[in-house]
PDB file of N, CA, C, O and CB in Angstrom:
ATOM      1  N   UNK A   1     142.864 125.781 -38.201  1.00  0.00           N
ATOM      2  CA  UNK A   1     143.347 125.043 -39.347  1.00  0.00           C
ATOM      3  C   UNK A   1     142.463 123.814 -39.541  1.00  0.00           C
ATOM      4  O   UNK A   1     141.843 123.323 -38.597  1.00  0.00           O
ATOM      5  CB  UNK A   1     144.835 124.643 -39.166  1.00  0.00           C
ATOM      6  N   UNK A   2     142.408 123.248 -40.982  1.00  0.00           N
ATOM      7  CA  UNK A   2     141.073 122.107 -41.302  1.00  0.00           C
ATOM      8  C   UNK A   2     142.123 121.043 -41.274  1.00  0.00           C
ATOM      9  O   UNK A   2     143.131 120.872 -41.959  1.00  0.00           O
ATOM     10  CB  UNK A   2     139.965 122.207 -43.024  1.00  0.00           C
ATOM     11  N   UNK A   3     141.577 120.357 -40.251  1.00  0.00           N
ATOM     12  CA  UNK A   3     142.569 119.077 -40.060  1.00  0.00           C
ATOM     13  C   UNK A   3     141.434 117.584 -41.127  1.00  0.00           C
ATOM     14  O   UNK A   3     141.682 116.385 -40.996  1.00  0.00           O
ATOM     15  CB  UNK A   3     142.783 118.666 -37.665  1.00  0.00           C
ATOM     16  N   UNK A   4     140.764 117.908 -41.677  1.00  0.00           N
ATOM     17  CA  UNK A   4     140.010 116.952 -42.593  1.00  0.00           C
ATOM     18  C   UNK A   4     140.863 116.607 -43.615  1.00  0.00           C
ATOM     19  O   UNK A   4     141.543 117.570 -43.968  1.00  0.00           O
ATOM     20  CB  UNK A   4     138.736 117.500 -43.187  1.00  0.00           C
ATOM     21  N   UNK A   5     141.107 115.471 -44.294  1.00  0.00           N
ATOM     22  CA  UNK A   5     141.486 115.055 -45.262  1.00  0.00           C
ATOM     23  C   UNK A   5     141.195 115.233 -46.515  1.00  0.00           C
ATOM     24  O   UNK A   5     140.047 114.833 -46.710  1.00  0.00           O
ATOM     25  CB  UNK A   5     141.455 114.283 -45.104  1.00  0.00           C
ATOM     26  N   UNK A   6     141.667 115.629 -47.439  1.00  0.00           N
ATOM     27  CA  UNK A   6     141.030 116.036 -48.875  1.00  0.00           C
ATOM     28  C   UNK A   6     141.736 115.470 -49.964  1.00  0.00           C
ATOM     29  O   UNK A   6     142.877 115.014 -50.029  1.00  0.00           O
ATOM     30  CB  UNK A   6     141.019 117.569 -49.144  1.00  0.00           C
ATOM     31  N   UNK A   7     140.940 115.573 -50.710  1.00  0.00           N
ATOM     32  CA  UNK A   7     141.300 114.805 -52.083  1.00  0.00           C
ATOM     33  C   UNK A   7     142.519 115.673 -53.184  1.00  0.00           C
ATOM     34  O   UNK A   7     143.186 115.210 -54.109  1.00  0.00           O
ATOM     35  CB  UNK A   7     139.657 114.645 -52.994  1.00  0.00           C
ATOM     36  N   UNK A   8     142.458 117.044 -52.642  1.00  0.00           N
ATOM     37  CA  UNK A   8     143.232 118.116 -53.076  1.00  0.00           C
ATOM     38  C   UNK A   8     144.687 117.317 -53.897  1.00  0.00           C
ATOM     39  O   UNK A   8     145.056 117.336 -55.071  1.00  0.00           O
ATOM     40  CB  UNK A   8     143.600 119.155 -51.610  1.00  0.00           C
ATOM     41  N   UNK A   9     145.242 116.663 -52.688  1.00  0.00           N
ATOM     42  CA  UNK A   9     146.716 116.576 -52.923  1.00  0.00           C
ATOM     43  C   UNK A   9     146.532 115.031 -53.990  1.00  0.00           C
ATOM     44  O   UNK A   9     147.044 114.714 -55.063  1.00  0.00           O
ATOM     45  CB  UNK A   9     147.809 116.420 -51.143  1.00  0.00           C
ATOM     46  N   UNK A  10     145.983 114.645 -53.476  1.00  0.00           N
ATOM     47  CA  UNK A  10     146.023 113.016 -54.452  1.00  0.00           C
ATOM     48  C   UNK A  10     145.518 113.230 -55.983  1.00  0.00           C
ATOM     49  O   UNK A  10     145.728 112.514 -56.962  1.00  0.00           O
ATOM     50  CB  UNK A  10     144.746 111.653 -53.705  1.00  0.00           C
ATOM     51  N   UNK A  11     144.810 114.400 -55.879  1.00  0.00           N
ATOM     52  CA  UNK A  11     144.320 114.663 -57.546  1.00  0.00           C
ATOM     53  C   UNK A  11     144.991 115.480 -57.480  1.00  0.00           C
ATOM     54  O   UNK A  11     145.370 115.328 -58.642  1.00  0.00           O
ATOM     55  CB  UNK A  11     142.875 115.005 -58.192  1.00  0.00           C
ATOM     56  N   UNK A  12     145.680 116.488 -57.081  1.00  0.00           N
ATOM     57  CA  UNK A  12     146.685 117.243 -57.558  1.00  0.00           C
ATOM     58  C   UNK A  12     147.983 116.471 -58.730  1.00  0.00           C
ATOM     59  O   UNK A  12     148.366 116.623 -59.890  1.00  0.00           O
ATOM     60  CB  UNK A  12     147.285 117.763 -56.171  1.00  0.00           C
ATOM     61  N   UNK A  13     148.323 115.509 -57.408  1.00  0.00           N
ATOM     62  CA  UNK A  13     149.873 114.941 -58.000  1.00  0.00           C
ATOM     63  C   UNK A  13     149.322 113.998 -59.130  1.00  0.00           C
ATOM     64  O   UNK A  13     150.181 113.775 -59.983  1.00  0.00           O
ATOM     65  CB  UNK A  13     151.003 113.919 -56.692  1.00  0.00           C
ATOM     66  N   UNK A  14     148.148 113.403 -59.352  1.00  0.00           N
ATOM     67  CA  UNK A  14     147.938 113.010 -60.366  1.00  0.00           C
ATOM     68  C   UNK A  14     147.899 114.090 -61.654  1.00  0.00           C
ATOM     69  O   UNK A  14     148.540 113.791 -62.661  1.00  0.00           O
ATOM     70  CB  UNK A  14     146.907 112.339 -60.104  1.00  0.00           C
ATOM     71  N   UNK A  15     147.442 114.847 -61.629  1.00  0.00           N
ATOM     72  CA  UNK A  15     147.425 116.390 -62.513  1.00  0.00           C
ATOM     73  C   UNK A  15     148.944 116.622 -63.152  1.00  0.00           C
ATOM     74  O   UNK A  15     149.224 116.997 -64.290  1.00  0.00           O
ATOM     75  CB  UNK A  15     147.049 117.929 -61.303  1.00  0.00           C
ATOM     76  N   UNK A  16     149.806 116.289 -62.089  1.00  0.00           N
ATOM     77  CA  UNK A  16     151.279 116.973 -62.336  1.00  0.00           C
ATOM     78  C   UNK A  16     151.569 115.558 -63.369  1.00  0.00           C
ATOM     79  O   UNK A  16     151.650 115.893 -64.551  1.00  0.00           O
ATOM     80  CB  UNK A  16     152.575 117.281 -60.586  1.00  0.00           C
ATOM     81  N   UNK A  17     151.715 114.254 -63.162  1.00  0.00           N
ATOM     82  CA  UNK A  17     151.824 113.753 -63.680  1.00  0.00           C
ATOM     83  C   UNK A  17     150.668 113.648 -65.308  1.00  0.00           C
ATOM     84  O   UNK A  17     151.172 113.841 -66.414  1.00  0.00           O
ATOM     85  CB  UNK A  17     152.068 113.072 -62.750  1.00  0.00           C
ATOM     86  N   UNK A  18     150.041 113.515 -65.241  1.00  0.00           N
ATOM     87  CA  UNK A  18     149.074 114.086 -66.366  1.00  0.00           C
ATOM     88  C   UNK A  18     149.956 115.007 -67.251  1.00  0.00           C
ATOM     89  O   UNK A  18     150.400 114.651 -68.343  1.00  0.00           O
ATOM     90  CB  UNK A  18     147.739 114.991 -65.713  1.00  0.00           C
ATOM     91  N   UNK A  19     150.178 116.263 -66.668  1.00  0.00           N
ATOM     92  CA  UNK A  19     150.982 117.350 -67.319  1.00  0.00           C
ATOM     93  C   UNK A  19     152.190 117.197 -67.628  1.00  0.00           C
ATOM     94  O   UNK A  19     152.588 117.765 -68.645  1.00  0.00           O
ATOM     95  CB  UNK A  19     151.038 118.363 -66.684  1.00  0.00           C
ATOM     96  N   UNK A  20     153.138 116.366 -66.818  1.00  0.00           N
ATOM     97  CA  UNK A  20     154.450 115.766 -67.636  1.00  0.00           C
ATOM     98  C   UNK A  20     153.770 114.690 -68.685  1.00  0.00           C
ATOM     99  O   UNK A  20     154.358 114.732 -69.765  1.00  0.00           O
ATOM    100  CB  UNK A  20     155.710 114.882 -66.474  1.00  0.00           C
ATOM    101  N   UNK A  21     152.915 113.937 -68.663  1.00  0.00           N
ATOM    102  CA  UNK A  21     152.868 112.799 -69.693  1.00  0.00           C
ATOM    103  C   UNK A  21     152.398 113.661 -71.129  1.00  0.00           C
ATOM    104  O   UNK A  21     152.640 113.389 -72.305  1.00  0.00           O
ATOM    105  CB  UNK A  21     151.625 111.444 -69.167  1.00  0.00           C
ATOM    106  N   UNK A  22     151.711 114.684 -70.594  1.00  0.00           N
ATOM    107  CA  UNK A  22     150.993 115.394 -72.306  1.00  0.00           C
ATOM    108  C   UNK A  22     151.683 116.319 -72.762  1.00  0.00           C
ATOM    109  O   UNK A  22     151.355 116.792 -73.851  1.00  0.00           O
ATOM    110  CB  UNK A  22     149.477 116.176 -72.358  1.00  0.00           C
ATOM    111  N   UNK A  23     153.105 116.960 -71.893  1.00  0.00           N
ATOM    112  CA  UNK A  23     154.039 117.521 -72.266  1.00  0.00           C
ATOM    113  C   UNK A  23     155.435 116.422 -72.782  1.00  0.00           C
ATOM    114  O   UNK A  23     156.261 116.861 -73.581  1.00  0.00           O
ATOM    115  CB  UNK A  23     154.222 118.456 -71.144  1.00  0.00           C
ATOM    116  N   UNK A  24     155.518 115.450 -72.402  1.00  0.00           N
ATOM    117  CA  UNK A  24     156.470 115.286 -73.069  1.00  0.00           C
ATOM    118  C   UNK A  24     156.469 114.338 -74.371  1.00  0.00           C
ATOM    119  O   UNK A  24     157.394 113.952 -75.086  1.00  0.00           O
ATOM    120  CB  UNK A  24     157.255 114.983 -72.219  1.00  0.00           C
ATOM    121  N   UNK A  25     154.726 114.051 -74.413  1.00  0.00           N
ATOM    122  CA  UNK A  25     154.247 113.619 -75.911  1.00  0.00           C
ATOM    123  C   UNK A  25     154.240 114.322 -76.961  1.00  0.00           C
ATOM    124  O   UNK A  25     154.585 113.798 -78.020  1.00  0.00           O
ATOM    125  CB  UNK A  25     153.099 113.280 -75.995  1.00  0.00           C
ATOM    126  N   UNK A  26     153.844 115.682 -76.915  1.00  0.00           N
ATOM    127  CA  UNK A  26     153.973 116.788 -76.936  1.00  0.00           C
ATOM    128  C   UNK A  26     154.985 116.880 -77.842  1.00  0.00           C
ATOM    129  O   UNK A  26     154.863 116.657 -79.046  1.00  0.00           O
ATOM    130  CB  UNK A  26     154.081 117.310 -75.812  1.00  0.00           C
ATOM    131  N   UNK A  27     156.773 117.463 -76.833  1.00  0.00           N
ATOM    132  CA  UNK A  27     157.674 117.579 -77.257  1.00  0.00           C
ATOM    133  C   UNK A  27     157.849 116.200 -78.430  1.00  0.00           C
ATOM    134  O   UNK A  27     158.215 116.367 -79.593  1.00  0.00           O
ATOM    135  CB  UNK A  27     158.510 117.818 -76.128  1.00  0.00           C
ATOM    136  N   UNK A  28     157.504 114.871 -77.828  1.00  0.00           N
ATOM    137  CA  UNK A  28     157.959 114.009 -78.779  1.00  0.00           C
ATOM    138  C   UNK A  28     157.535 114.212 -80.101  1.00  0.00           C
ATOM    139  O   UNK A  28     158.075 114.547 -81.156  1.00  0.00           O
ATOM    140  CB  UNK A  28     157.670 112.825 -78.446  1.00  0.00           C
ATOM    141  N   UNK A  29     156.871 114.035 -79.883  1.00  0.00           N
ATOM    142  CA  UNK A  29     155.997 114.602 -81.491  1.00  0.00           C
ATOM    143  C   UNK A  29     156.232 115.495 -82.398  1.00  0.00           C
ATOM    144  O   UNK A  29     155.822 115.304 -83.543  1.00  0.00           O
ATOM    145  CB  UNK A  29     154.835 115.125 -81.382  1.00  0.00           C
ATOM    146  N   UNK A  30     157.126 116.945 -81.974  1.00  0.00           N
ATOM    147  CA  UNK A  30     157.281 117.612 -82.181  1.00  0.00           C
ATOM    148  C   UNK A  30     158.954 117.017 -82.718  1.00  0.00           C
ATOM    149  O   UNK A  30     159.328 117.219 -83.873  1.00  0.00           O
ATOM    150  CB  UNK A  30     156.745 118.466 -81.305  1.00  0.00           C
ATOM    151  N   UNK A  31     159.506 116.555 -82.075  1.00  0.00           N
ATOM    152  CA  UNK A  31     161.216 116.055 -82.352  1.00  0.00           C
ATOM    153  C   UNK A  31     161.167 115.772 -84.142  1.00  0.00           C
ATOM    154  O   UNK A  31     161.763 116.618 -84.809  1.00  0.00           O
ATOM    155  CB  UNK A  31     161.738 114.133 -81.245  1.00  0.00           C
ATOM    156  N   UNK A  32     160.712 115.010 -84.647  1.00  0.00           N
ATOM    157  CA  UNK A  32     160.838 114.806 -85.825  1.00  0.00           C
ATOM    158  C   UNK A  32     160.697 115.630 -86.743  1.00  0.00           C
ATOM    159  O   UNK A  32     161.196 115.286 -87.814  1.00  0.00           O
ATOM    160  CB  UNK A  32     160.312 114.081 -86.042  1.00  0.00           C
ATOM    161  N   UNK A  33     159.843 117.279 -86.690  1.00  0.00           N
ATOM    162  CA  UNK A  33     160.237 118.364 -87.335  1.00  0.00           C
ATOM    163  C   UNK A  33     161.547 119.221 -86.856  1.00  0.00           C
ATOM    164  O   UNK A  33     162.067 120.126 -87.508  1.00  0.00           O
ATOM    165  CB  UNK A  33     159.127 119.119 -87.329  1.00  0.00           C
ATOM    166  N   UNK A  34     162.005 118.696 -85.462  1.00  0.00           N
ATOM    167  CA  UNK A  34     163.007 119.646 -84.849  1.00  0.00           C
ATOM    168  C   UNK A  34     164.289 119.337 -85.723  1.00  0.00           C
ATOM    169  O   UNK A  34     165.013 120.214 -86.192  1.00  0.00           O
ATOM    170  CB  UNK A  34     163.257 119.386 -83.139  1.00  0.00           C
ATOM    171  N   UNK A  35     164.482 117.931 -85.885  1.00  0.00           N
ATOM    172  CA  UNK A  35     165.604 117.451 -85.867  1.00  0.00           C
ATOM    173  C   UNK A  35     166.562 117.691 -87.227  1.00  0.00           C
ATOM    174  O   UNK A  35     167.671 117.197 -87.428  1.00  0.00           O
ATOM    175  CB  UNK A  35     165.346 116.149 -85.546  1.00  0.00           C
ATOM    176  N   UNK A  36     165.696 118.725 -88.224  1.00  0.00           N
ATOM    177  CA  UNK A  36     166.226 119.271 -89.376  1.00  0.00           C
ATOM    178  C   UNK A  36     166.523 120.757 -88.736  1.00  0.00           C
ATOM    179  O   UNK A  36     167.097 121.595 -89.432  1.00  0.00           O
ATOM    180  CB  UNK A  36     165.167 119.175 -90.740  1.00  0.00           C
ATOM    181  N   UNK A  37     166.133 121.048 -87.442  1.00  0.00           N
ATOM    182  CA  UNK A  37     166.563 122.740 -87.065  1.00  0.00           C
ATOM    183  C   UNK A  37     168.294 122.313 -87.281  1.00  0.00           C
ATOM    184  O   UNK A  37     168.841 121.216 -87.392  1.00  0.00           O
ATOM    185  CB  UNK A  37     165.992 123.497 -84.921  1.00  0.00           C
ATOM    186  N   UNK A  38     168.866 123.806 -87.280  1.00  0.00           N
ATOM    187  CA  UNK A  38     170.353 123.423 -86.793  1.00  0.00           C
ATOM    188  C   UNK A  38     170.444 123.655 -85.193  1.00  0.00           C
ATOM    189  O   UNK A  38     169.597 124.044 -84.388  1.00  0.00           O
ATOM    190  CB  UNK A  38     171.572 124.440 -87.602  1.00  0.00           C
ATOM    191  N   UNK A  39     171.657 123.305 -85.056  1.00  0.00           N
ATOM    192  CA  UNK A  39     171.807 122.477 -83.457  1.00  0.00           C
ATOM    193  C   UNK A  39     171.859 123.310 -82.280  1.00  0.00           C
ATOM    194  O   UNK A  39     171.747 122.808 -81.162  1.00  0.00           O
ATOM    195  CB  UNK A  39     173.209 121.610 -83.282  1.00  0.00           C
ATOM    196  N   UNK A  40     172.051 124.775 -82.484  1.00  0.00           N
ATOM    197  CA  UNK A  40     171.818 125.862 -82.066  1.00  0.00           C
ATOM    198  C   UNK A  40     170.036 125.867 -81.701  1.00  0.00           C
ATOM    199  O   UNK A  40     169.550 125.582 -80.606  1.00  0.00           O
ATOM    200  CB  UNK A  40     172.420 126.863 -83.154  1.00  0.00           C
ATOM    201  N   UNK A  41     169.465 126.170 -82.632  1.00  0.00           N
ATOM    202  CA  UNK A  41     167.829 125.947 -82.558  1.00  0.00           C
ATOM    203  C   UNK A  41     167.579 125.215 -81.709  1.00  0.00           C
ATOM    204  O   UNK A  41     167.164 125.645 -80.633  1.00  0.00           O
ATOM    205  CB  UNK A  41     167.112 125.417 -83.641  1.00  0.00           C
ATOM    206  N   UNK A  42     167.809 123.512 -82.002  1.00  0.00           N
ATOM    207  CA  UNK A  42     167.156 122.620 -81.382  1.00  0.00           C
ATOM    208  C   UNK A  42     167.793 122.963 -79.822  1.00  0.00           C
ATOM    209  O   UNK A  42     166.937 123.013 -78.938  1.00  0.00           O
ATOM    210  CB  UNK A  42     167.375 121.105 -82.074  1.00  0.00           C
ATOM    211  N   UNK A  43     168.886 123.147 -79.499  1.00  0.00           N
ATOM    212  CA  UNK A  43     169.268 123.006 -78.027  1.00  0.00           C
ATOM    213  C   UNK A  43     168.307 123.927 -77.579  1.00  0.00           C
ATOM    214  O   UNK A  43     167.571 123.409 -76.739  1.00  0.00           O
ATOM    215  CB  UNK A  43     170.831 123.352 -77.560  1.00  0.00           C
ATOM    216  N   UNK A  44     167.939 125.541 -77.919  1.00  0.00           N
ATOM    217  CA  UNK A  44     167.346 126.426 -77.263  1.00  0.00           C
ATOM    218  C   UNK A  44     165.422 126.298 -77.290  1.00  0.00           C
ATOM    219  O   UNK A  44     164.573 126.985 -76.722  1.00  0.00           O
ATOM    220  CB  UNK A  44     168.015 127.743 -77.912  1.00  0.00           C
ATOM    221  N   UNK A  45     165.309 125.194 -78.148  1.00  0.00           N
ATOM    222  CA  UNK A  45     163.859 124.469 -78.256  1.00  0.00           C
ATOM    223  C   UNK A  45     163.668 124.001 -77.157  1.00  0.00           C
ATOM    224  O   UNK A  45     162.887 124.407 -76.295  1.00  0.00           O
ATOM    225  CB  UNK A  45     163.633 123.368 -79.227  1.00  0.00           C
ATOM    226  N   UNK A  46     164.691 122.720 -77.112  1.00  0.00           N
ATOM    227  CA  UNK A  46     164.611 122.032 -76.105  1.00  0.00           C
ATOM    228  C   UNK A  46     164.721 122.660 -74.584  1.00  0.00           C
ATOM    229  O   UNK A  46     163.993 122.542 -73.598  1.00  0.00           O
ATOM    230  CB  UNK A  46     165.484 121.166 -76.371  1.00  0.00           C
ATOM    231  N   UNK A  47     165.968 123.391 -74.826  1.00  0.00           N
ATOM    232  CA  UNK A  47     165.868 124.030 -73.440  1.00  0.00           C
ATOM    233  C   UNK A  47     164.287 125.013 -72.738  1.00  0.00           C
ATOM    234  O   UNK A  47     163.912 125.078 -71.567  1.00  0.00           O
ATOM    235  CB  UNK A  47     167.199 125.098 -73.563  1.00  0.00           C
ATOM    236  N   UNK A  48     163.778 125.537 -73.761  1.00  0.00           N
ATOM    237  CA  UNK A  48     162.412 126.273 -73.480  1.00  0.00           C
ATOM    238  C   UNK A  48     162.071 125.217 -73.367  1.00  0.00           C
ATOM    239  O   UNK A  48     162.194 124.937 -72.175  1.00  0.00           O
ATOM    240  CB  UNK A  48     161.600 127.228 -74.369  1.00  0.00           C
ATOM    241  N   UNK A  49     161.596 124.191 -74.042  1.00  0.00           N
ATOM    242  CA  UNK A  49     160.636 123.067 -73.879  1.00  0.00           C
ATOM    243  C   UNK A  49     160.917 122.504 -72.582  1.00  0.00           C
ATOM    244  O   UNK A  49     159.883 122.370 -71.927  1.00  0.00           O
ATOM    245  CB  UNK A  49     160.735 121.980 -74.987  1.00  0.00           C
ATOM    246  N   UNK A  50     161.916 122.148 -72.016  1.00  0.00           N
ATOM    247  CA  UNK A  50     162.303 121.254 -70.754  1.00  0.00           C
ATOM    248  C   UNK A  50     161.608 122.570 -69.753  1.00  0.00           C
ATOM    249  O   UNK A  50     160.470 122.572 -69.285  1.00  0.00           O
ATOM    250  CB  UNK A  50     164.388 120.772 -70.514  1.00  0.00           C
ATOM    251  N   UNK A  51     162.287 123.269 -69.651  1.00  0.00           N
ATOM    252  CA  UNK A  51     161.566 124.152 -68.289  1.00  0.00           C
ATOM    253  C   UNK A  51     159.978 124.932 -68.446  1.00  0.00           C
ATOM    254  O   UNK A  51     159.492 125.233 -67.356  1.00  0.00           O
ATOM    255  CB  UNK A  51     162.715 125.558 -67.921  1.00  0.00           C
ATOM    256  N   UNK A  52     159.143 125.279 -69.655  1.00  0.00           N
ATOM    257  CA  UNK A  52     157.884 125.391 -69.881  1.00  0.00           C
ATOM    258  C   UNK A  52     157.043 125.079 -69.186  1.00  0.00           C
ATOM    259  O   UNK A  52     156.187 125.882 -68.814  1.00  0.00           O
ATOM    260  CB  UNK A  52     157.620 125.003 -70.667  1.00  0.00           C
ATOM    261  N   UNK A  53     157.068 123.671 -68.783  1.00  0.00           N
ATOM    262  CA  UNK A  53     156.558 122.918 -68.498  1.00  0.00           C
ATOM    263  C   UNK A  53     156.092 122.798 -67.036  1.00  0.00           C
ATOM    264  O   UNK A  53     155.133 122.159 -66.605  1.00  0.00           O
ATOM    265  CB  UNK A  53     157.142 122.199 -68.957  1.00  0.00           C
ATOM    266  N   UNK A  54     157.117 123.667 -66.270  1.00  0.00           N
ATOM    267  CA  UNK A  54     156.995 124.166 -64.925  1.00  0.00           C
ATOM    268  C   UNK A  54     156.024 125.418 -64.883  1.00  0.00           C
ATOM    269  O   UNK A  54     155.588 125.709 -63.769  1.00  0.00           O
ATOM    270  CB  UNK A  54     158.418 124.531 -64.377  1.00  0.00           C
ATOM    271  N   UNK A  55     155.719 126.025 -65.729  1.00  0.00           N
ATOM    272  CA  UNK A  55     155.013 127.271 -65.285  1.00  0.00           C
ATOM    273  C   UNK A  55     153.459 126.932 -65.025  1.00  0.00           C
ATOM    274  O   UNK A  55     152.909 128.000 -64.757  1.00  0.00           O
ATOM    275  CB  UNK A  55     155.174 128.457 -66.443  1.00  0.00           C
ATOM    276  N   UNK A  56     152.635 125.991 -64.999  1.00  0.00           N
ATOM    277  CA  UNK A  56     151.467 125.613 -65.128  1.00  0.00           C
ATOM    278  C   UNK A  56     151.414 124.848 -63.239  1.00  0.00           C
ATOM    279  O   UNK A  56     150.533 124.259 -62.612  1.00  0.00           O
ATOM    280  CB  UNK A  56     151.306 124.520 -66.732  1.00  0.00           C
ATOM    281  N   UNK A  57     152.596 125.198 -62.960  1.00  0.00           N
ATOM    282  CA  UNK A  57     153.391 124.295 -61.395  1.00  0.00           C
ATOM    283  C   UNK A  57     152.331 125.206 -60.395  1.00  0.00           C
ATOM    284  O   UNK A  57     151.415 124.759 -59.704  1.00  0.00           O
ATOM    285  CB  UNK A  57     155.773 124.720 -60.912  1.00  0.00           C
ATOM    286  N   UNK A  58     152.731 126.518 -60.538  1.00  0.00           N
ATOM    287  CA  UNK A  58     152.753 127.300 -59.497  1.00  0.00           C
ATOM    288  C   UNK A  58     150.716 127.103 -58.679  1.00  0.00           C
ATOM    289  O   UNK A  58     150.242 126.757 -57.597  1.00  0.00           O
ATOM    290  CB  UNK A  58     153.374 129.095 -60.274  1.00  0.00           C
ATOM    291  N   UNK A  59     150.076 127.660 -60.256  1.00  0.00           N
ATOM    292  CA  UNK A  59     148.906 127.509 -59.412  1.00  0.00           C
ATOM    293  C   UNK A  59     148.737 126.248 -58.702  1.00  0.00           C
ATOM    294  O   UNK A  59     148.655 126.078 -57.485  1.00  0.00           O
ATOM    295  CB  UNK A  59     147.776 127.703 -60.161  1.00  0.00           C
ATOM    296  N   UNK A  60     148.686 125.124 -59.930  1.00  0.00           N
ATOM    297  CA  UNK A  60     148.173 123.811 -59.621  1.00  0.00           C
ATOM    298  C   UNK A  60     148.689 123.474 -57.682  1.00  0.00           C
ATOM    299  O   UNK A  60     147.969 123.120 -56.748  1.00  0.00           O
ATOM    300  CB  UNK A  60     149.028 122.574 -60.990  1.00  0.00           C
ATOM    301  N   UNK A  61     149.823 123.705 -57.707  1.00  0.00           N
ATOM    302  CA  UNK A  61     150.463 123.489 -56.268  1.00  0.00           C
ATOM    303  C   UNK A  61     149.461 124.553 -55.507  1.00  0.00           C
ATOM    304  O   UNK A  61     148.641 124.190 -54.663  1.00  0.00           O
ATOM    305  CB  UNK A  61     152.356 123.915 -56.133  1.00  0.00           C
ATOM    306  N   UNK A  62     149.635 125.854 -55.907  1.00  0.00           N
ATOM    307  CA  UNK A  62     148.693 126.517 -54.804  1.00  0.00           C
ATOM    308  C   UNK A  62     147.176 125.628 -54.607  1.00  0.00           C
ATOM    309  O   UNK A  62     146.647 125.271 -53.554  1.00  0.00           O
ATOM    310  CB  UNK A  62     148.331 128.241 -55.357  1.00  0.00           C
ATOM    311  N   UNK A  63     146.822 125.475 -55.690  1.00  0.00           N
ATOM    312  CA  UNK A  63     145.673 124.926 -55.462  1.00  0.00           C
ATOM    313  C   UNK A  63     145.425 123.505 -54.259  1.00  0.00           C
ATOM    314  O   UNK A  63     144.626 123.367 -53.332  1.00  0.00           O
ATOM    315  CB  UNK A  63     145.350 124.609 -56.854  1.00  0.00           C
ATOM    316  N   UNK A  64     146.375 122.728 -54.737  1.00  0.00           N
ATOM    317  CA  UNK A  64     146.738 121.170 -54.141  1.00  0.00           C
ATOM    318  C   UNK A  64     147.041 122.120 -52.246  1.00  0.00           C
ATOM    319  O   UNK A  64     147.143 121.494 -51.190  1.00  0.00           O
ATOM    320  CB  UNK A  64     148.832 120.066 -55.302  1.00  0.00           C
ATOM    321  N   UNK A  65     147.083 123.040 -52.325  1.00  0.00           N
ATOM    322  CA  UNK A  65     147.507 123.002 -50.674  1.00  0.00           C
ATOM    323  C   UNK A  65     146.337 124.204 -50.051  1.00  0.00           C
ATOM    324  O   UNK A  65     145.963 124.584 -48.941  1.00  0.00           O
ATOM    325  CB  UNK A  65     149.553 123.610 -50.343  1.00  0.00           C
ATOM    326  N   UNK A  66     146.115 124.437 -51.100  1.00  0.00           N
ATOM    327  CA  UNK A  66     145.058 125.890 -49.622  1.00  0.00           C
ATOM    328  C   UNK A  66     143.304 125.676 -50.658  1.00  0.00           C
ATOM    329  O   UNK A  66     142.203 126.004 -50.215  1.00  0.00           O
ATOM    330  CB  UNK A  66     146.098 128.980 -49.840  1.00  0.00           C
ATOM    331  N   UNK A  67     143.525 125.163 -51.801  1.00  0.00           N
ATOM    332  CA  UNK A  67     142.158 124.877 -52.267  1.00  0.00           C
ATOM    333  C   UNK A  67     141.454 126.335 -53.067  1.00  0.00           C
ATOM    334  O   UNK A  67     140.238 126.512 -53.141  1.00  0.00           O
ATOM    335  CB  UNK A  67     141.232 124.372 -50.821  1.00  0.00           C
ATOM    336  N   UNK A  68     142.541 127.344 -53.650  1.00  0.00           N
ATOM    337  CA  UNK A  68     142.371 128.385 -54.255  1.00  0.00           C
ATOM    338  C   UNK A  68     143.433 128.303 -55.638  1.00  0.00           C
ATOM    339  O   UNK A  68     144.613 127.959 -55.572  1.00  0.00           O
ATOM    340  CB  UNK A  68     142.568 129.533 -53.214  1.00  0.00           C
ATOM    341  N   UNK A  69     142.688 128.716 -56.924  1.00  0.00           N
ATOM    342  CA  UNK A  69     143.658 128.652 -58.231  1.00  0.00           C
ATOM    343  C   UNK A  69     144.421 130.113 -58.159  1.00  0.00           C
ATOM    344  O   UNK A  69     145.628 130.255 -58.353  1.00  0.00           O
ATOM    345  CB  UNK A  69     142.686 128.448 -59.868  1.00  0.00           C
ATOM    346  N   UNK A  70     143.654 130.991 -57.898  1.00  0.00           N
ATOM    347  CA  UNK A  70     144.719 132.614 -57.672  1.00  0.00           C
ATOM    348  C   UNK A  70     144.553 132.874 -56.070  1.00  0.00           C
ATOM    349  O   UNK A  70     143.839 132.389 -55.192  1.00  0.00           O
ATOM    350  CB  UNK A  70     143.931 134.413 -58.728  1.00  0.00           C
ATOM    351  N   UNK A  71     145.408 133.720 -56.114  1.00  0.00           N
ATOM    352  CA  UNK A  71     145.435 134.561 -54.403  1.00  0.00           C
ATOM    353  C   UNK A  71     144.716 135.027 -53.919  1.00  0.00           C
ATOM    354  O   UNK A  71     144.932 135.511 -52.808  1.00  0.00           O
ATOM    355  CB  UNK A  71     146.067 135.512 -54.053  1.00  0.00           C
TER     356      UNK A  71
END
């Protein structure tokens, strides 16, 4: 096992944060055409929109820990 220190994880978690800040500008931006959906719409917007945002998780984390984007 590589007991060396790497930059992996510290630019990782910066990344994650990166990706919540341009996702939820994103959504913001987007709110002011939502907010004429009816309320049905917007909840199931939002709800895709709130969890979306996780699927971009999986590599980035693989990456941040073994230093590979696929398997």
């Amino acid at each position: 096992m590589d007991t060396e220190p790497t930059l992996r994880k510290p630019v990782g978690i910066l990344m994650i944060l990166a990706l919540i800040l341009v996702w939820t500008v994103l959504v913001v931006t987007l709110a002011e055409s939502i907010i004429a959906w009816p309320v049905w719409a917007q909840s199931l917007f939002y709800l895709i929109a709130g969890t979306a945002w996780i699927l971009p998780l999986k590599p980035l984390l693989r990456w941040m820990e073994v230093g590979k984007w696929r398997e």
